[in-house]
GUNUZA-259834 format. One record per residue: residue in one letter; x, y, z of N, C-alpha, C in turn. Coordinates in steps of 0.2 Angstrom, whole numbers, plus 5000, padded with zeros to 4 digits. Layout:
<atoms>
AXYZXYZXYZ;...
</atoms>
This chain:
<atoms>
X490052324854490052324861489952244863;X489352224859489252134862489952104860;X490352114854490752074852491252074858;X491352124860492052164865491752114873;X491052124873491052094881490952004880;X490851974875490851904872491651884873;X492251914871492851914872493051924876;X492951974881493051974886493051914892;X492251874891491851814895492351764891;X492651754884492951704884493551684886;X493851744886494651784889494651734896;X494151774901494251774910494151704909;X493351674904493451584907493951544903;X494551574899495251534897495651544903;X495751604908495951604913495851584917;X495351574920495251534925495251444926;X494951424918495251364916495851344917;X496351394916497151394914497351394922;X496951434927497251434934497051374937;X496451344937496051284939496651224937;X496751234930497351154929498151194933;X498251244933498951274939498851224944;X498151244946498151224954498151124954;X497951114950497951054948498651024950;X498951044945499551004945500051014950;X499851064952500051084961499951014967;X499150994966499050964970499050904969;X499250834973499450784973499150744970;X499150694967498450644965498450584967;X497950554970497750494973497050454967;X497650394964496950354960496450334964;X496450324972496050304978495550334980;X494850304981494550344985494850354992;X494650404996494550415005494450365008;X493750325006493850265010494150225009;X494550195003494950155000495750145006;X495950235005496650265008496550235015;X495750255019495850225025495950175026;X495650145022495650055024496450035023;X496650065019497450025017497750055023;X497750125027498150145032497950095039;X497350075039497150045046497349975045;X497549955040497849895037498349875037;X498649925036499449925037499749955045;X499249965049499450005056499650065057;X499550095052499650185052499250225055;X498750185059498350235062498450215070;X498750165070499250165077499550185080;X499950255076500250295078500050375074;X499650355069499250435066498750425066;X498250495066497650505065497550575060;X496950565057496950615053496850695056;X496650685059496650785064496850805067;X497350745072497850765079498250705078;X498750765083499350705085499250645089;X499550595088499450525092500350525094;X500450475091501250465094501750495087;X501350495081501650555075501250585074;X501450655072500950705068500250665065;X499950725064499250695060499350705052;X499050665051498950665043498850735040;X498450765043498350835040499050895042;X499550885048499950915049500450915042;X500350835043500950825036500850845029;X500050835029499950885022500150945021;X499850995028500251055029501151075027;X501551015031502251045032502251035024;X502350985021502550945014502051005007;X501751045008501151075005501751124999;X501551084993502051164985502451114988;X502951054989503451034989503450954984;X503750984978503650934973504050864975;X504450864978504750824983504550774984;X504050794989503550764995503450684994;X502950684988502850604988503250564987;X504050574984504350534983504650524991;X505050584993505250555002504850565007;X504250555006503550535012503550465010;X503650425004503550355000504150335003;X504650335005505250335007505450325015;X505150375017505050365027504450315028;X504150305023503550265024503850185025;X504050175020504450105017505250105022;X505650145022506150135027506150165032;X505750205037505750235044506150295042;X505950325047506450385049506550405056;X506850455059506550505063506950565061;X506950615067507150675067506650735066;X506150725060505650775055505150825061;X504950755067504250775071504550745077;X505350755079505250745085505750675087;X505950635092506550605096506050545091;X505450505094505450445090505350445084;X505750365083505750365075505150335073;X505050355067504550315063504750225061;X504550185063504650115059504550105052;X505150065049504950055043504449985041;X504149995034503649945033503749925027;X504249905027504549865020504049805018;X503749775023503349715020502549765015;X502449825016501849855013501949845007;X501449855003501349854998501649924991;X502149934989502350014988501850044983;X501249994980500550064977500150044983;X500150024989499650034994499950124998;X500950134998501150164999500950254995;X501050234989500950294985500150294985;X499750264987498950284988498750314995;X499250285000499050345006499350405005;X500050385006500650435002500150534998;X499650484994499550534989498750564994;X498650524995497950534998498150605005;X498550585010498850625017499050695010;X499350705008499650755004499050785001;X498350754999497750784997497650815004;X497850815010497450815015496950775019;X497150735017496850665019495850685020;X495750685013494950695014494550635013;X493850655017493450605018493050565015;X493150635012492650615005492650644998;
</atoms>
């Protein structure tokens, strides 16, 4: 009976393990700290027109997490609107392009907003 409930306990934590690295790979990764991502946004002017909780003159950091969220996609063409502008996505104005940015200061906010832009 110990032997059967030992297997069991080793079973559920190879499963949970196994669904923890799912979820992993699912979510985006940022080599940056939160403070780090800010400083490069507030640095490059992105909080100009975003903020992390609400709309300003574009969606909020955390919107964008939401729309782009399971879209394996996402980083490459949010790294892309980033660098060449866009509009259409969130409405009549375009977003400016920032071609002078740095493109890993790019993929650091890029990855950071698709974490959901956390604080800590």
């Amino acid at each position: 009976m110990r032997q059967l409930f030992l297997s069991s306990v080793v079973a559920a934590t190879g499963l949970v393990a196994a669904g923890q690295n799912a979820f992993a790979a699912d979510a985006p990764t940022s080599a940056v700290s939160p403070a780090d991502a800010m400083n490069i946004a507030r640095k490059n002017a992105c909080m100009g027109c975003h903020a992390v909780d609400r709309k300003l003159v574009g969606p909020s950091f955390q919107q964008i997490a939401e729309k782009y969220k399971g879209d394996a996609k996402a980083p490459a063409r949010l790294e892309g609107k980033v660098r060449d502008g866009g509009s259409g996505v969130w409405g009549m104005l375009p977003m400016p392009s920032h071609r002078s940015m740095d493109s890993g200061d790019i993929k650091k906010v890029v990855g950071w907003i698709l974490a959901g832009s956390p604080a800590k």
